[in-house]
MARKOLNU-865722 format. One record per residue (C-alpha): residue in one letter; z, x negated, y. Coordinates in steps of 0.05 Angstrom, whole numbers, plus 5000, padded with zeros to 4 digits. Layout:
<atoms>
AZXY...
</atoms>
This chain:
<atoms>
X500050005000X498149705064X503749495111X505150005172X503749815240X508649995300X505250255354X507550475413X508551255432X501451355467X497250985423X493251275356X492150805300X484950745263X485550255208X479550005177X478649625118X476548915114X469948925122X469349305193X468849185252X474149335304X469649325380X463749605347X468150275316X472150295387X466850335425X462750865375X469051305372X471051255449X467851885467X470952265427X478152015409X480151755480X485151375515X489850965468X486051015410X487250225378X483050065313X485549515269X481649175215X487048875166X483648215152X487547545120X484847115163X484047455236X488047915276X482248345293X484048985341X480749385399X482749915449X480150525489X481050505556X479251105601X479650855677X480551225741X475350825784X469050545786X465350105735X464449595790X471449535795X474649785728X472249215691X478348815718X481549215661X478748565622X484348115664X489348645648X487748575565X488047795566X495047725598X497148265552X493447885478X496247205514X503047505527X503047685456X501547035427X506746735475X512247185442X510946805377X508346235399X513645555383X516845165444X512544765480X506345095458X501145245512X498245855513X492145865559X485246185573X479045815591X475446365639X474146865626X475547005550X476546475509X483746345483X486645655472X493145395438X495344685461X486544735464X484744845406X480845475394X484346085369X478946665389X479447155457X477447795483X471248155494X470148875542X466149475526X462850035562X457350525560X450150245577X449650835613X454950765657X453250895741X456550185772X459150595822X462451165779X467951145727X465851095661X468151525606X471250935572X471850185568X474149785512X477749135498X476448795431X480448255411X480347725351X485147215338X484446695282X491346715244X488746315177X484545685183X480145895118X476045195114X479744555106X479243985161X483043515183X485443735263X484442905283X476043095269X475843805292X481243795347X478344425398X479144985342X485845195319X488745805276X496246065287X499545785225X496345095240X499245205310X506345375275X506746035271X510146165216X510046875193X507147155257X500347565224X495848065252X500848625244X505348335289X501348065344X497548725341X504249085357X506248565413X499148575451X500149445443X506849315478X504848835531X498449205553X503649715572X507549355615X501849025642X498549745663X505049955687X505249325731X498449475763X499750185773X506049935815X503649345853X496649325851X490749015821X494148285850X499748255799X495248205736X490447785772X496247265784X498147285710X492347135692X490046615736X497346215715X494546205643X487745745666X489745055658X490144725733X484544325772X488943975835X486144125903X482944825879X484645445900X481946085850X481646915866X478347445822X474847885869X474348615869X469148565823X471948165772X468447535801X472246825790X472646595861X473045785862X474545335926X476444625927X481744445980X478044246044X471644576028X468345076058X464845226003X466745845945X464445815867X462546495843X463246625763X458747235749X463847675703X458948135681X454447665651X458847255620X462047845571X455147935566X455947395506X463947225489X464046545494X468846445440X465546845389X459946675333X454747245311X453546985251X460546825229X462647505261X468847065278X470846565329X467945895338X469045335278
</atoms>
């Protein structure tokens, strides 16, 4: 019998089996089941989840819900993660312990969707590699990682499933109270630090980049870098090895 998963009060389960896939189902059933709806694919080797999202604003805008996903899937590796162990992102989705390559996050919405409406749904996929499943020695292979290489101990994709449901909570909760600013600050404390450069996500999601003394701003597209997770490999269906 498969193991339950605690989720909290406002979300609905869908548990697939192995073989599924979690963003692909989310973002076929979002029409139709709605906000909170989280599908889990019980796999060995992956924590492999996504979410419905249903936002009150415009596509242009709502896709900052990505930002709000990350701190809540990093916040839930943090709660597991050993002393000493950095957590960070590398913009905008990829997810790195002590930089090695664990997976990241990935957004969904309708092709359809008006820019300047809000769109029925989004959804944030997530995949996490718990199990290294080929052999190497770290020394060769040192930028890709898996939680129990990383010291994890028993934390699977049950658990970190039920801590990223519980963070992404407080993480809405903390932009419904203080604005769009408070994730955006979380988030830019998990990119590893350049010296003399100041960063800002823009109303649009844009990674805003200017070096100290410059007059001159970087502008990371965010829309067409989801476009292809950087983190992920098609044919593995998997993060990067």
């Amino acid at each position: 019998m498969a193991e339950p998963i605690q989720l909290p009060p406002l979300f609905t389960l869908v548990r697939l089996r192995e073989s599924g896939d979690a963003f692909a189902h989310a973002c076929r059933i979002a029409p139709e089941s709605g906000a909170g709806t989280l599908v889990y694919v019980g796999r060995f080797d992956l924590a492999e989840f996504a979410v419905v999202l249903e936002p009150a604003e415009p596509l242009v805008t709502a896709r900052r819900a990505f930002y709000a996903g990350m701190v809540a899937l990093t916040d839930a590796l943090r709660a597991y993660a050993p002393p000493a162990k950095e957590v960070a992102v590398g913009w905008p989705d990829a997810v790195r312990i002590d930089g090695g390559l664990v997976g990241g996050g990935r957004l969904g919405w309708p092709a359809s969707a008006d820019e300047d409406e809000s769109p029925p749904w989004l959804v944030f996929g997530a995949m996490i590699r718990t199990v290294m499943m080929n052999e190497h020695d770290p020394g060769v292979y040192p930028l890709v990682s898996a939680l129990d290489e990383e010291g994890f101990g028993e934390a699977g994709a049950i658990q970190l499933t039920e801590s990223f449901a519980r963070h992404l909570m407080r993480v809405i909760d903390s932009w419904q109270a203080d604005g769009f600013d408070s994730v955006a600050r979380d988030y830019l404390s998990r990119i590893p630090r350049e010296r003399q450069t100041v960063r800002h996500i823009d109303d649009r999601g844009d990674l805003l980049t200017r070096r100290i003394g410059s007059d001159t701003t970087e502008r990371a597209d965010l829309v067409k870098v989801l476009a292809a997770p950087s983190w992920l490999d098609p044919d593995l269906g998997g993060p990067r090895s």
